[in-house]
Each structure stands twice: as C-alpha cells, then as structure tokens.
Wavefront OBJ file of the C-alpha trace (Angstrom):
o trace
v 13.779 5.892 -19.908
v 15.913 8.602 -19.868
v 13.778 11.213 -17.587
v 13.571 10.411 -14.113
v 10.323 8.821 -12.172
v 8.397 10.378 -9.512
v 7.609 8.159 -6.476
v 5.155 10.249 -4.378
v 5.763 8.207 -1.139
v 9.128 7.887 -0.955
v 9.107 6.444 2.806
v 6.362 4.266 2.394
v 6.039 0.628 2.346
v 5.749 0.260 -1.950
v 6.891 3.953 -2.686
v 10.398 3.004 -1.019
v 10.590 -0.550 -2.983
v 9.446 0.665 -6.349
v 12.324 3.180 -6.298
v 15.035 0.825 -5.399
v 13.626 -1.500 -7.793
v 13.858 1.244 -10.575
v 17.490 2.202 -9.020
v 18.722 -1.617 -9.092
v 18.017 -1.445 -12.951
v 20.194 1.555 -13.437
v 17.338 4.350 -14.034
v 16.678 7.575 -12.459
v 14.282 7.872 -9.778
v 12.845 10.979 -7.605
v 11.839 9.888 -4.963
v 9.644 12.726 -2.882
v 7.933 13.055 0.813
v 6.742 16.102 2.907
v 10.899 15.771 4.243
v 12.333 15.887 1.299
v 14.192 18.552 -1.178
v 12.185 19.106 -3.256
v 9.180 18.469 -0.814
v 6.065 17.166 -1.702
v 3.107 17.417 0.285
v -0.603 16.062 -0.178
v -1.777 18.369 2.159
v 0.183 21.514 0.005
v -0.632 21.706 -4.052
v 1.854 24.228 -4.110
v 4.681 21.826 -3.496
v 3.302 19.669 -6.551
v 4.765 21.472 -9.765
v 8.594 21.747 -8.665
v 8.512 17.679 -7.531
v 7.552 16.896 -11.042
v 9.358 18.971 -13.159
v 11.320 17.027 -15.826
v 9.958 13.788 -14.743
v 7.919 12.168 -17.546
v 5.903 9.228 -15.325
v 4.945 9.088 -11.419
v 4.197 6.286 -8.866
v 1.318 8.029 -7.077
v 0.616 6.428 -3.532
v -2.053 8.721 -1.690
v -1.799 9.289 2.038
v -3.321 7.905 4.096
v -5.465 5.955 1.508
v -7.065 6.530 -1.865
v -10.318 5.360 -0.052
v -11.155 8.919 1.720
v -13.428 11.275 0.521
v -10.410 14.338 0.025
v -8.634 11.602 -2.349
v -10.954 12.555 -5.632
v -10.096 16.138 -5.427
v -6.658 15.697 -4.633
v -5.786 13.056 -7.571
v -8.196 14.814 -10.108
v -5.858 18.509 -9.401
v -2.722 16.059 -9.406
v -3.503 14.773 -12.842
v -4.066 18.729 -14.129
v -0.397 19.779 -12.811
v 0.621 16.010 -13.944
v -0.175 16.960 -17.543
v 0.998 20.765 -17.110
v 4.367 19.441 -15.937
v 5.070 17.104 -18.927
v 4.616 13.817 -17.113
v 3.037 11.213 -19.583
v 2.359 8.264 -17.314
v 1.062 7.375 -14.337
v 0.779 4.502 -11.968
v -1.667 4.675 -9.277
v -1.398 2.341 -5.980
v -5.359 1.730 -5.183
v -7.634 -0.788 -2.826
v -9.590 -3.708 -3.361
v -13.447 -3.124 -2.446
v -12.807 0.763 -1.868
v -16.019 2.789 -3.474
v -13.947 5.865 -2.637
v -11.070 4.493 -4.750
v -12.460 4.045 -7.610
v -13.839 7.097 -8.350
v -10.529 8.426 -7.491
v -9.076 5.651 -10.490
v -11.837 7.026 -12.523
v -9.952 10.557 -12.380
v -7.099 8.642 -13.999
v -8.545 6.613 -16.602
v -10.077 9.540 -17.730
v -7.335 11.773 -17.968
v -6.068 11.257 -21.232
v -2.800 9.941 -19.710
v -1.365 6.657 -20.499
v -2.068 4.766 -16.763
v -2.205 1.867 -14.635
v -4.009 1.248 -11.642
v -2.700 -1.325 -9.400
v -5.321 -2.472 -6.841
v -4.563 -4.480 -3.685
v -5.180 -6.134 -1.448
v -4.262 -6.097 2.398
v -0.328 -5.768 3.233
v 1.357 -8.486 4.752
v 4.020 -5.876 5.752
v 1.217 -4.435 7.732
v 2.167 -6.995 10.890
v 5.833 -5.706 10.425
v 6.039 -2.526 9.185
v 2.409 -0.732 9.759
v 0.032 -0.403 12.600
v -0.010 -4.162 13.684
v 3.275 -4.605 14.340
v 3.397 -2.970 18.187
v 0.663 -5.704 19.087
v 2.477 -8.411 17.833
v 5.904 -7.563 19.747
v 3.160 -7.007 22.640
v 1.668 -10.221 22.400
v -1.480 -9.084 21.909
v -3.724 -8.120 18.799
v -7.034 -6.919 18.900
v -9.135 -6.088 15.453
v -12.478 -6.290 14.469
v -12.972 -8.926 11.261
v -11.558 -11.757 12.748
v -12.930 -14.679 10.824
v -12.920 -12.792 7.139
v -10.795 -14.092 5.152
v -8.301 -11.923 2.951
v -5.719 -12.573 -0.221
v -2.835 -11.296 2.060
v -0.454 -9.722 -0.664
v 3.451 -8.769 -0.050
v 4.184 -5.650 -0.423
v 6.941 -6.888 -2.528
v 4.857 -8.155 -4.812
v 3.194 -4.852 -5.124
v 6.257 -3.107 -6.375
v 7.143 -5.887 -8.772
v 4.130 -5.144 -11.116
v 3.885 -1.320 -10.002
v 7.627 -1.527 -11.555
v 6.617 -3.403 -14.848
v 3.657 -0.994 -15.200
v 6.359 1.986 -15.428
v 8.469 0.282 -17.605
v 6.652 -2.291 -19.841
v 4.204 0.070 -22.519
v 2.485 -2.880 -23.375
v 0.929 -3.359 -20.062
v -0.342 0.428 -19.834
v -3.535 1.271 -20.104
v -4.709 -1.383 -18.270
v -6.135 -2.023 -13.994
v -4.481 -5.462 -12.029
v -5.971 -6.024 -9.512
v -3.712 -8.163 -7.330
v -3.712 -10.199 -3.914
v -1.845 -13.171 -2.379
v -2.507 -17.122 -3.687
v -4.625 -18.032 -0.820
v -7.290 -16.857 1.535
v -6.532 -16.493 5.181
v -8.513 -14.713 8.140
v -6.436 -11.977 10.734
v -6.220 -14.430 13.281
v -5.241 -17.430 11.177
v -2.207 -14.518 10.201
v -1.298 -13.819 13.851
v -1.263 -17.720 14.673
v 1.371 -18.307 12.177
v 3.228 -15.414 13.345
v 3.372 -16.673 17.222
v 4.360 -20.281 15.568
v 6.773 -18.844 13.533
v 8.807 -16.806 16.639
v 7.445 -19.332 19.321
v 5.851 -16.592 21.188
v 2.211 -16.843 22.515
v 0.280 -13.584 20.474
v -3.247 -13.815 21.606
v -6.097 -12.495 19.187
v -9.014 -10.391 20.451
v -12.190 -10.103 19.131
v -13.351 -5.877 19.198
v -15.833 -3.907 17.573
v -14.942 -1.524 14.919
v -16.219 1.439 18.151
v -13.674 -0.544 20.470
v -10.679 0.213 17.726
v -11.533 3.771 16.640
v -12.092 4.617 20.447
v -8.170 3.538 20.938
v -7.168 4.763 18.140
v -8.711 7.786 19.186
v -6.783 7.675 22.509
v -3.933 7.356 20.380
v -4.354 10.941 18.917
v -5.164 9.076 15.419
v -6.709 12.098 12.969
v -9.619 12.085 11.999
v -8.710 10.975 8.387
v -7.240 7.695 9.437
v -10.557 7.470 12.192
v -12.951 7.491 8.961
v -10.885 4.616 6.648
v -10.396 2.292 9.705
v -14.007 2.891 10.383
v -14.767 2.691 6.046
v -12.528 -0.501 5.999
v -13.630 -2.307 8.937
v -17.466 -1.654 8.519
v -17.769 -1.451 5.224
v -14.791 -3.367 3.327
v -14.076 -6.075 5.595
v -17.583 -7.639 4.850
v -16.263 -10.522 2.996
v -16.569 -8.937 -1.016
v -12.874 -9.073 -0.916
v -12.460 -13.304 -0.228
v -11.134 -14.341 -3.493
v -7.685 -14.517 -5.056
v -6.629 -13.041 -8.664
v -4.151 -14.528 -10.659
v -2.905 -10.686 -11.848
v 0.406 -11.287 -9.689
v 1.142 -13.978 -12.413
v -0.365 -12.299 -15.187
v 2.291 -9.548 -15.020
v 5.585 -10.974 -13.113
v 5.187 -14.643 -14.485
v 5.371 -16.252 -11.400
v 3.242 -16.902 -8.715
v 2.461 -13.972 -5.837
v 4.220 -14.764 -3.042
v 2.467 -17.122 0.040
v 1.975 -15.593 3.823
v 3.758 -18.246 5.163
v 7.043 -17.082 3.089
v 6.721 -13.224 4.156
v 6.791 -14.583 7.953
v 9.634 -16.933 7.281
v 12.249 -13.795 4.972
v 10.250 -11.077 8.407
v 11.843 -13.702 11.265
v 14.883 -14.183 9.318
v 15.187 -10.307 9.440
v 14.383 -9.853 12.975
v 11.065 -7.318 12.573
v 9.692 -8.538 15.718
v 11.989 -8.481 17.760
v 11.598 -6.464 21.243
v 14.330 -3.534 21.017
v 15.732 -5.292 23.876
v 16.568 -8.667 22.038
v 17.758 -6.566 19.397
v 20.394 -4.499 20.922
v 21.434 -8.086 23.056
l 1 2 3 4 5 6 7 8 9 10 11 12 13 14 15 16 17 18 19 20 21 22 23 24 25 26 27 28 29 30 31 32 33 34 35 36 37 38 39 40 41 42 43 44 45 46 47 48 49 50 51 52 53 54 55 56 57 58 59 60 61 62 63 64 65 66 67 68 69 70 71 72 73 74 75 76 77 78 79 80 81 82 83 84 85 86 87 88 89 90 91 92 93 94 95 96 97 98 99 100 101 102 103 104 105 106 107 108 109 110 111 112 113 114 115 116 117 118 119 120 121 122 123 124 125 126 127 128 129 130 131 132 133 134 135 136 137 138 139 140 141 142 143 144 145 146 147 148 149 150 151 152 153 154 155 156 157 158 159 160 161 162 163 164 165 166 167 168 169 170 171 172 173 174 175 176 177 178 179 180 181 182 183 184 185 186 187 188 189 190 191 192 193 194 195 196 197 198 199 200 201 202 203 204 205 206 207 208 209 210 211 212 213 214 215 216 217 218 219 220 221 222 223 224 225 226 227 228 229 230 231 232 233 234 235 236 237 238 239 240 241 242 243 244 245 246 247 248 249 250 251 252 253 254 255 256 257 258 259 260 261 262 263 264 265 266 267 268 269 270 271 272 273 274 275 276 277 278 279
C-alpha cells in the first residue's frame, strides 16, 4: 500500500480506530471530517473529489447511519466520484437488520469496485462514547427495547476486520456480518455497568414516542428522529438475537465479551462525573 486510505469519519467511534490501526502498521492514512483540511462533508458533494484524490481505497462510515432514506443517493454519487477519483476499494461500515442499509450495500456490490461490507451490530462504546453515556453518569437510563436481546459488539472489534478488509485482497469481495459472542438485553448491559462502578443506574422502561419526544426537546434533527424511531420500532424487534462467528472468521480469535469492554471502560475512567475526574 503505497497510496494513502480515506477514512470518511475521521472523529467517529471506528473511523478514528481504523486509522490508527492503519497508522500503527506504518501506512498512510487520510483521515477526513466536515473540520478538517481537506474537508469532507456528507451534506456537500462538492467537498468529495479533493478528499479522495490520490487515495486508492476508502473506509466509508455514513452519518448519521446508512439506515436513512438520503443514504442510497448519497453512497450511489460517492461510488461515481469514488471511481472518477482513482480509488479501487472500498469498505463500507453498515447495520444489522437495516432494510435501508442494504440497498445502500447494494450500491456497492454493484459498483464494479472491489468491496467489503462490514455489518454490525449494536456498539458497546455506545454506553461510553455515544448517546447513552450522559444517562449512565446520571444514574438513570431510559430506552424502549428493554428485554431484546442484542450481540453487543466492540467497536474495537469493528476496526480490526474493517482493517483486514483494507489490507488483506483475499477477503475482498466479500459481506461479514459481525456482533459480540453472546446475547444480552439493554438492561442486562446497564446492570453490569452499575456492578462494575458500584453505582446504582436504574433502567426505565419508555416508548419509542417517550424517546423521540426528548430527543426532540433535545433539538435532535430530524434525521437522527427517523433512525431512532426506524431502529427502535422496526429493528429492535428481536430479528437481530443471534451471534455470528465472522469476528473469528476474519481476526482468528474470538470477538470480544461485554463484560471485558466494561472492565478496559472502568479501567479508563469513561464514567466518571467531571467532578471525580478533575479530583
């Protein structure tokens, strides 16, 4: 690999760990975000061309989620400038369970590209470094789906086998679809949390209305309003309880457990109130 990689998503929870990743092994990365030079924005094709020039393979992350309905258009004109630009390969970060997302993979398969789509399943990192984590410092978490059970996947993980999939051509061409080695519901998740920093974190049964009516308050757009509402009506419905063994197809080792992303998040001191932080 002599040509650097795009990471669209520089700042986000895989985009940022798929580029160190590539970094640690001593190739180039370029790593690019609506704040960066070059910019790239979602939301602006014509920042597209000049982030990819010279790169010859991308790590495409979509904001805020392959899922929504502006996705397919957006990853179908990516894949034209893609081509146009030289780039040769492309890795695409995708959903479990997500109609929406797949058409958008369909885009990709399609192409004429060499690709790999790497759907997953629901963050762990999303109690310590998404939308979760606020209600967790506040003892308090409140989410409709409480008794599903989910493959919990680290985010880690994730990055591992989007990394192979960049630089291991045998495994092109190909979709893993990857979760965590056991099935565990949210508040099963939140339990071990409050064990884990021996804090009381109670768990709150809403409706999907309740949540998108806060996150409403919140000043949430209307984007992130339609997946929470796609996800938590539609997704969340149980098609998603079972694990894959992909993790360990492709890294030769087991996908890491929940109960080992709380133990490495404590150790790191994620939830932590600012206050106990600065003390």
């Amino acid at each position: 690999m002599t040509k650097p990689t795009l990471i669209i998503g520089k700042h986000g929870k895989t985009g940022r760990r798929v580029e160190a990743l590539l970094n640690a092994a001593g190739m180039e990365s370029r790593g690019v975000s609506r704040s960066t030079f070059p910019a790239f924005d979602w939301e602006r094709p014509d920042t597209w061309l000049e982030a990819m020039e010279g790169c010859d393979r991308a790590y495409v992350s979509f904001q805020p989620d392959l899922a929504i309905p502006a996705a397919q258009i957006a990853i179908k004109e990516f894949i034209r400038l893609a081509k146009e630009s030289g780039i040769k390969h492309i890795v695409l970060m995708s959903g479990r369970g997500e109609q929406g997302a797949q058409q958008a993979e369909q885009q990709l398969m399609h192409s004429g590209l060499t690709w790999n789509v790497v759907r997953a399943s629901w963050f762990n990192q999303n109690f310590s470094e998404g939308f979760l984590i606020e209600g967790i410092q506040a003892g308090q978490v409140a989410l409709p789906a409480g008794q599903i059970n989910e493959p919990f996947i680290d985010v880690d993980d994730i990055a591992e086998v989007a990394f192979n999939c960049l630089t291991r051509p045998e495994l092109h061409n190909q979709l893993f679809e990857i979760t965590g080695p056991e099935l565990l519901t949210f508040e099963k998740c939140v339990s071990m949390i409050a064990d884990a920093i021996e804090q009381p974190i109670a768990f709150i049964p809403i409706t999907t209305k309740d949540l998108l009516e806060g996150l409403k308050q919140q000043g949430q757009p209307e984007d992130v309003l339609w997946l929470m509402n796609e996800l938590f009506t539609h997704v969340m419905d149980g098609r998603n309880s079972y694990v894959t063994q992909d993790v360990e197809k492709v890294l030769g080792r087991p996908a890491k457990r929940f109960d080992e992303y709380v133990s490495k998040t404590v150790a790191e001191g994620s939830w932590l109130h600012e206050e106990e932080v600065i003390s």
